[in-house]
C-alpha positions as CSV (number, residue, x, y, z in Angstrom):
1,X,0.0,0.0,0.0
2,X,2.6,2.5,0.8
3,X,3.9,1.9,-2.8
4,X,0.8,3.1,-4.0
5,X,0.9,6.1,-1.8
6,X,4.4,7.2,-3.6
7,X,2.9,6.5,-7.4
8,X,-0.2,9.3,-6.5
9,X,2.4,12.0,-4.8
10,X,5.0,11.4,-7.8
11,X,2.0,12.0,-10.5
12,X,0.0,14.8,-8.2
13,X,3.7,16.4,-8.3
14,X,4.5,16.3,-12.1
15,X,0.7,17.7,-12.7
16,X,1.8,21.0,-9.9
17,X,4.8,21.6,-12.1
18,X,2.9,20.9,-15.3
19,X,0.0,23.9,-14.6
20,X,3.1,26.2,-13.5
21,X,4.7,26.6,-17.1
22,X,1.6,27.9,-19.2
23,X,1.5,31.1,-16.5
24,X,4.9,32.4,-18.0
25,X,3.1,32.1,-21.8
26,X,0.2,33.4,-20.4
27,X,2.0,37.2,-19.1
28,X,3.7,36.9,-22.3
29,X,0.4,36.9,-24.6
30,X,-1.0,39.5,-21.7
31,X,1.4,41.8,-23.6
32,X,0.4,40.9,-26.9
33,X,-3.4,41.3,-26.4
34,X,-3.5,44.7,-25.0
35,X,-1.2,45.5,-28.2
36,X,-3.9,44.3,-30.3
37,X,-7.1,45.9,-28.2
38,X,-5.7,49.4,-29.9
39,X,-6.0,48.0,-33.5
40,X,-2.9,47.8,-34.4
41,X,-1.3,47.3,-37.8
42,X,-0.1,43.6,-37.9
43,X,3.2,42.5,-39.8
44,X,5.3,39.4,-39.7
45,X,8.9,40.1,-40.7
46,X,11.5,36.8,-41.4
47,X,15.4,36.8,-41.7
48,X,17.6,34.0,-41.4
49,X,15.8,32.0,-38.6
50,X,14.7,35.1,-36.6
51,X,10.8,35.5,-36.8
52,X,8.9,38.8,-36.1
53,X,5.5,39.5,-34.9
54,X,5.4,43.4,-35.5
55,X,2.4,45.8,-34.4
56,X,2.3,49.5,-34.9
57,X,0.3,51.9,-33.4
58,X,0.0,55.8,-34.0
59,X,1.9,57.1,-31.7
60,X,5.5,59.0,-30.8
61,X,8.3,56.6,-31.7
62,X,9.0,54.5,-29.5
63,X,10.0,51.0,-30.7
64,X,10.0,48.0,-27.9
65,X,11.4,44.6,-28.9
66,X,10.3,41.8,-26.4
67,X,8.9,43.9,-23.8
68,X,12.7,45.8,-23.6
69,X,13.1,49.5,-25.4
70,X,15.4,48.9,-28.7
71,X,18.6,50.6,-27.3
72,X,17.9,48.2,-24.7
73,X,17.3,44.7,-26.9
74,X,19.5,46.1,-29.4
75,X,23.0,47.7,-27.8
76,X,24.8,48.0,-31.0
77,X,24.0,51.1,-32.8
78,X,24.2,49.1,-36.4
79,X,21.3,46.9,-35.0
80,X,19.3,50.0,-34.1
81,X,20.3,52.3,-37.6
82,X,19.1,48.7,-39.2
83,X,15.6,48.8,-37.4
84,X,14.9,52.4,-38.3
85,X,15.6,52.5,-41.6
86,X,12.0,52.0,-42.6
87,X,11.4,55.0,-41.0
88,X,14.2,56.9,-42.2
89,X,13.3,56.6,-46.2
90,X,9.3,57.6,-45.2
91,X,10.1,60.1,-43.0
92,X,8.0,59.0,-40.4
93,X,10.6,58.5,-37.4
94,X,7.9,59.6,-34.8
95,X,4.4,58.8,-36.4
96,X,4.1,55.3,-34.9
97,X,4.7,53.2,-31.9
98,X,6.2,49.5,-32.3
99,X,5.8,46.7,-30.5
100,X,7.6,43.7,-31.4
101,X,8.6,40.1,-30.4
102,X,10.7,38.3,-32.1
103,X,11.7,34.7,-31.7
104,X,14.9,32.7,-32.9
105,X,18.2,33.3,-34.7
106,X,20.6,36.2,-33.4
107,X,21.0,39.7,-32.5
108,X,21.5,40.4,-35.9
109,X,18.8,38.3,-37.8
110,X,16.3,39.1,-35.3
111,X,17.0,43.2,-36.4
112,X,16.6,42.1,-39.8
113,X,13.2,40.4,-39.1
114,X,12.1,43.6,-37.1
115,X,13.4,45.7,-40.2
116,X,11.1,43.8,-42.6
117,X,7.8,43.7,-40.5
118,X,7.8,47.1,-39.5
119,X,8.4,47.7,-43.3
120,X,5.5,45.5,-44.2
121,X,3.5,47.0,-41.6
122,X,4.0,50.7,-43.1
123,X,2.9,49.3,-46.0
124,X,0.0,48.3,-45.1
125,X,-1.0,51.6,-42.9
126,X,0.2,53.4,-45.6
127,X,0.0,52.1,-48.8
128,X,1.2,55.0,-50.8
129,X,4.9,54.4,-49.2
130,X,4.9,51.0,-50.9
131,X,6.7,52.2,-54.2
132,X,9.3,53.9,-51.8
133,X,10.0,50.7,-49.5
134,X,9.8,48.6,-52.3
135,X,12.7,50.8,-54.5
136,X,14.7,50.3,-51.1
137,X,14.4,47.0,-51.0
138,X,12.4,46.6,-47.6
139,X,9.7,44.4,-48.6
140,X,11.4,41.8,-49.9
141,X,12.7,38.5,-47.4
142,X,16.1,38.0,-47.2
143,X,15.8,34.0,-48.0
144,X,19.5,33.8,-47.1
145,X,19.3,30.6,-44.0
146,X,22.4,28.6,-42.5
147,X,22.9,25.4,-44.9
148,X,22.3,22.2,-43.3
149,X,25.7,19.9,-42.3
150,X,26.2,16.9,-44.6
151,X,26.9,13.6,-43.9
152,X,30.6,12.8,-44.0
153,X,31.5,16.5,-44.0
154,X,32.9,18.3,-40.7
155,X,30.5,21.4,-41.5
156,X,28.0,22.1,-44.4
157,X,30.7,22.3,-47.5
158,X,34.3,21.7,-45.6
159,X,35.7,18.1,-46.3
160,X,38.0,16.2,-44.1
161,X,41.7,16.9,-44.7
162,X,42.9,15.2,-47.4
163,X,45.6,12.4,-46.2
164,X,48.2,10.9,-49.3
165,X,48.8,8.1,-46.7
């Protein structure tokens, strides 16, 4: 009987932990909904393996990637001249508010993926600054993603070392 005891604490334990882990999604979609609540423009912006949920709102200027400011998120000033650029060509540095999160890749793909949404997000509050993003180059997706490793190969295209012996 006492066996039986331990097998209900061990499973009454795992289902505790279980309900704790859906509370941290849960204060991060918090953020997203109230976001949305002010109907916000919606874009999704891609580089390398970086993925970005972009929304815009009329606003002052601010730009806040993952809940962080962008100097913040983004330390390096080439990062943060990358993400503004969309606002640089339309003139338009402090017409909107952004809030983004962005998921996978780097510092530096993740900028990129911010870059492109808040392009495509422009585009679609304003679509007479299409032909201008477009000339720039904004809207299109950089398809440009790490190349798999091979078999038999040390990285994707480097062979072993070649042995006469």
């Amino acid at each position: 009987m006492t066996e039986a005891k331990k097998t209900v604490k061990k499973t009454t334990a795992t289902k505790t932990t279980k309900k704790a882990a859906p509370a941290k999604t849960a204060a991060k979609k918090a953020v997203v909904a109230d976001v949305k609540l002010t109907n916000a423009t919606y874009a999704t912006g891609k580089r390398k393996d970086s993925v970005a949920r972009v929304y815009m709102i009329p606003g002052r200027g601010q730009i806040i990637v993952n809940g962080k400011p962008m100097v913040e998120y983004f330390r390096r000033p080439v990062l943060q001249m990358i993400i503004a650029q969309p606002f640089g060509i339309t003139k338009r540095e402090t017409a909107y508010d952004v809030h983004a999160i962005v998921v996978g890749g780097g510092l530096s793909g993740q900028a990129g993926a911010v870059k492109h949404g808040i392009s495509k997000a422009l585009e679609r509050a304003e679509p007479d600054l299409r032909k201008t993003l477009k000339a720039a180059g904004f809207l299109t997706r950089d398809s440009r993603v790490v190349e798999r490793k091979h078999f038999g190969r040390h990285k994707a295209r480097r062979s072993t070392q070649f042995s006469k012996r």
